[in-house]
C-alpha positions in Angstrom: 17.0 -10.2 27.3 16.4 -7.3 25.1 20.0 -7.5 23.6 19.7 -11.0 22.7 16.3 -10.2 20.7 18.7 -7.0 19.3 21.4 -9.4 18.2 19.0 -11.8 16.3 18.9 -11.0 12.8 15.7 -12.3 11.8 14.1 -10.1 14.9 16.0 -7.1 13.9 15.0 -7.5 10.5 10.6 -8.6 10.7 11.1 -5.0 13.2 13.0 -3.0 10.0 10.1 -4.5 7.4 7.6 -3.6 10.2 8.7 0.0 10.6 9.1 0.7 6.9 5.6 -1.0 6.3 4.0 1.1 8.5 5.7 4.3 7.6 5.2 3.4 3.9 1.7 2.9 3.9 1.0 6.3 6.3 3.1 8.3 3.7 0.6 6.8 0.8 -2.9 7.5 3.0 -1.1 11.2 3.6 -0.3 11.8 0.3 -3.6 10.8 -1.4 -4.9 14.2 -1.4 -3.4 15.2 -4.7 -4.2 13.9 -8.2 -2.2 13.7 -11.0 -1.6 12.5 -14.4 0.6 9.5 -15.4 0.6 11.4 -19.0 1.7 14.1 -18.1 4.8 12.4 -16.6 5.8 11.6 -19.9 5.3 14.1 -21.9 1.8 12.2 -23.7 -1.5 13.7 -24.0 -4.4 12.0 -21.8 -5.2 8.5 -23.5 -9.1 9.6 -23.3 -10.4 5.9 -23.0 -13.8 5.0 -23.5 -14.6 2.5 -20.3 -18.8 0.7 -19.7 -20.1 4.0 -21.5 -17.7 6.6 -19.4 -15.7 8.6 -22.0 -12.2 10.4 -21.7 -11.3 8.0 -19.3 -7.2 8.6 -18.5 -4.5 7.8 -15.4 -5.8 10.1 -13.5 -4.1 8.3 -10.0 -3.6 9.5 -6.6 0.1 10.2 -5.4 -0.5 7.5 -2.6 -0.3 4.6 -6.0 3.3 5.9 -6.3 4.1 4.2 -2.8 1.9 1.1 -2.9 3.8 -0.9 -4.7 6.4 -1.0 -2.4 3.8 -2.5 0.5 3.0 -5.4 -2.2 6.6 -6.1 -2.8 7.2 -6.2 1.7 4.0 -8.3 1.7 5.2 -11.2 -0.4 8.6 -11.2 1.5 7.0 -11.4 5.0 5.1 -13.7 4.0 8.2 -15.9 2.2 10.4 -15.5 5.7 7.9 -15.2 8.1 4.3 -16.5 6.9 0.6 -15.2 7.2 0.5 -14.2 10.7 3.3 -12.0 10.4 1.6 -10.2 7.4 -1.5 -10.1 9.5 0.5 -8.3 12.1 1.7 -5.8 10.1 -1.3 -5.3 8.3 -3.6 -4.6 11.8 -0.6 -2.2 12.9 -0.6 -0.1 10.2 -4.4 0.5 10.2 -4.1 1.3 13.7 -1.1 3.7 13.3 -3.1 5.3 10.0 -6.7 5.8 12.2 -4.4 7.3 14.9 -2.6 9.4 12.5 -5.6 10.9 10.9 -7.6 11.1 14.1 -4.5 13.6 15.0 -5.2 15.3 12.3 -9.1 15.9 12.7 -8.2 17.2 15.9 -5.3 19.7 14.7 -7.7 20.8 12.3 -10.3 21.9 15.0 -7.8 24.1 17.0 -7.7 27.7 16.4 -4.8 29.1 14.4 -2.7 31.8 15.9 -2.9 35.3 14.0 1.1 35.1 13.5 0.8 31.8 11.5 -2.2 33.0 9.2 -0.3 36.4 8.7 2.9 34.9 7.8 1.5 32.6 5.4 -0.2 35.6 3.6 2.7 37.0 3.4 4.2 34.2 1.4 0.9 33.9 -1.1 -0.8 32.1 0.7 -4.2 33.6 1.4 -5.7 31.3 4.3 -3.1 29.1 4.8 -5.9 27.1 7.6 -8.5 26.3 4.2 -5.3 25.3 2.8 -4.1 23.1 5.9 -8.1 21.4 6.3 -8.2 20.3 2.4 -5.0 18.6 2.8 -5.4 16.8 5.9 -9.2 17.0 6.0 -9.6 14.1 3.8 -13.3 12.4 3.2 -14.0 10.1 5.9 -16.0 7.4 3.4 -12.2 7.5 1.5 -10.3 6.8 4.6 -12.5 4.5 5.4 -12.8 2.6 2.3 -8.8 2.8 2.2 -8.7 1.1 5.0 -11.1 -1.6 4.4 -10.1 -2.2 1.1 -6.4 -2.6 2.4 -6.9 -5.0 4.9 -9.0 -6.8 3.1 -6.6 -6.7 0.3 -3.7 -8.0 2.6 -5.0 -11.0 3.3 -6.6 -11.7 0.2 -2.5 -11.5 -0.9 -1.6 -13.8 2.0 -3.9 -16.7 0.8 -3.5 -16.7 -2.9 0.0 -16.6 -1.9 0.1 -19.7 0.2 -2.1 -21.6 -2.5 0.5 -21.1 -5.3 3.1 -22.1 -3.1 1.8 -25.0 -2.1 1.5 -25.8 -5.6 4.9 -24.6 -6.6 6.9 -24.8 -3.5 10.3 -23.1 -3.3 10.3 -22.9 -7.3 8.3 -19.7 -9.3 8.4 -17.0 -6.5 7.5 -14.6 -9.7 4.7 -16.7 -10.1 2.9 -16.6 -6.5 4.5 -12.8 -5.6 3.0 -11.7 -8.6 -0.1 -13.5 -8.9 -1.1 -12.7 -5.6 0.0 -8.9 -6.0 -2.1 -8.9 -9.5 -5.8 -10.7 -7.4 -5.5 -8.7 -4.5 -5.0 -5.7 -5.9 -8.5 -5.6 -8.0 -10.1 -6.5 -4.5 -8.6 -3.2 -3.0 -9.0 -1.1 -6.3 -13.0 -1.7 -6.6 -14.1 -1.9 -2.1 -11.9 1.8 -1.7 -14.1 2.9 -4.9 -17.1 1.4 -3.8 -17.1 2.8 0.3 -15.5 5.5 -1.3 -17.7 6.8 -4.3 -20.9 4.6 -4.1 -23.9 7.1 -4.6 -21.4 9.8 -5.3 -20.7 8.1 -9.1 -22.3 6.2 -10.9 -21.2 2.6 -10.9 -20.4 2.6 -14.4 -17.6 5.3 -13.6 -16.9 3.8 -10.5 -15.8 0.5 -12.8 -14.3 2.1 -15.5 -11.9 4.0 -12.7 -11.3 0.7 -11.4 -9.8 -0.4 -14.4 -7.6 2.4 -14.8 -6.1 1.9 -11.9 -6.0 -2.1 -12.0 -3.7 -1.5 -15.2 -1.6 1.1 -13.4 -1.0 -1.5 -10.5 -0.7 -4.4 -13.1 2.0 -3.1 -14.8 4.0 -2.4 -11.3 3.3 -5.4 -10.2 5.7 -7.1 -13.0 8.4 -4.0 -13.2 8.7 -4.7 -9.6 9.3 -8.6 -9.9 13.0 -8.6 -10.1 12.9 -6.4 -6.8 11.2 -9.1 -5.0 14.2 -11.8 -5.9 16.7 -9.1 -5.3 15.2 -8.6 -1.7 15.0 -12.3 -1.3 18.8 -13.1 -2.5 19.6 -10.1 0.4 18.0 -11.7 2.9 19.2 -15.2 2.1 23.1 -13.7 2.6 22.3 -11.5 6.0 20.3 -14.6 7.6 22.3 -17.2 6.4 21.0 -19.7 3.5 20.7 -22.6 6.5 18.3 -19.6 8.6 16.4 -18.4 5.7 15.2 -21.8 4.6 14.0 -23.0 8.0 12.5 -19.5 7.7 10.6 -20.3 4.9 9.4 -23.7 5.7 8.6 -22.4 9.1 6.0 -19.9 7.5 4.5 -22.6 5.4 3.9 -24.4 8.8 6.6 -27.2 8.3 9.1 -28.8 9.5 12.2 -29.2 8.5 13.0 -32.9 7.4 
């Protein structure tokens, strides 16, 4: 049995988009720690925005943003071969993999380091190598949280608007509902992270004009990474086999074929 599931390409490739998925999105909650400026990336001096009354406002973004994108563009492909309860699946298997993750790392960061590790870190520069260790895996459980919320929530926020502009559009305009859904889901999951996240800690004036910072930041991905989405698609289409792929595809629209 297990060689026949091996052997069928649409199984073989939902279990490649699965593992990626999950792996992606870990890599982005793991990475989050550190902050750093888009500017700076090219060469330009913060933009210093003036956002609802906060001033010197710039893209000041996590390193996780860098990998995101990527989990929007898989999202709109499950859900173009496989449908909504595939994304769902996905979606619930990566929050589970991520809690276990940093639950892992809590506990790593409660046991005792050994005198060798602490001394040859010192050695190398770095003073107390275990502070170091706890303020990069040690992140705020109101963040993690609120990441988590804010993605699921996100997800299938995505999978509906999705479905409604395909319905609309059928086959025709997958620009249209990849993007669109990518572009509403996304303010959901920039402003509920901020909000668990920084709710009492900001105000909600800053807490808005960061949400917009990063809005535009994900925006602007969301349409460079358009053409990825029908190059994805057209590889799909030749590895399943344009007869496979469309019964795909009606299949996750819950039809028939006629």
């Amino acid at each position: 049995m297990i060689h026949s599931i091996l052997k069928d390409r649409p199984t073989k490739l939902f279990i490649g988009f699965t593992a990626f998925f999950v792996a992606n999105a870990l890599i982005a909650e793991s990475i989050g720690t550190k902050l750093f400026s888009m500017e700076k990336i090219f060469g330009m001096h913060p933009v210093n925005f003036t956002l609802f009354g906060q001033s010197g406002m710039s893209f000041v973004l996590t390193c996780g943003v860098l990998l995101w994108p990527l989990e929007f563009v898989i999202t709109d492909i499950i859900n173009e071969f496989y449908g909504p309860k595939a994304v769902r699946r996905i979606s619930l298997t990566a929050i589970i993999l991520i809690s276990y993750a940093f639950l892992m790392y809590y506990i790593s960061i409660g046991i005792p380091p050994a005198d060798v590790w602490l001394q040859s870190s010192a050695t190398q520069g770095v003073e107390n190598i275990q502070k170091s260790y706890n303020a990069v895996f040690g992140q705020n459980m109101r963040i993690i949280f609120g990441s988590l919320v804010a993605f699921f929530v996100s997800q299938l926020v995505d999978v509906k608007v999705f479905h409604k502009i395909k319905k609309i559009t059928g086959d025709k305009h997958l620009w249209l509902r990849a993007t669109g859904s990518t572009l509403v889901s996304q303010i959901v999951d920039s402003y509920i992270v901020l909000f668990i996240a920084f709710l009492g800690v900001f105000s909600w004036q800053l807490i808005l004009a960061i949400g917009i910072m990063n809005y535009i930041y994900k925006f602007v991905m969301a349409i460079i990474l358009t053409p990825v989405i029908y190059l994805v698609e057209n590889r799909i289409e030749k590895y399943l086999g344009h007869e496979t792929a469309y019964k795909m595809k009606l299949a996750a629209m819950g039809r028939q074929e006629a």
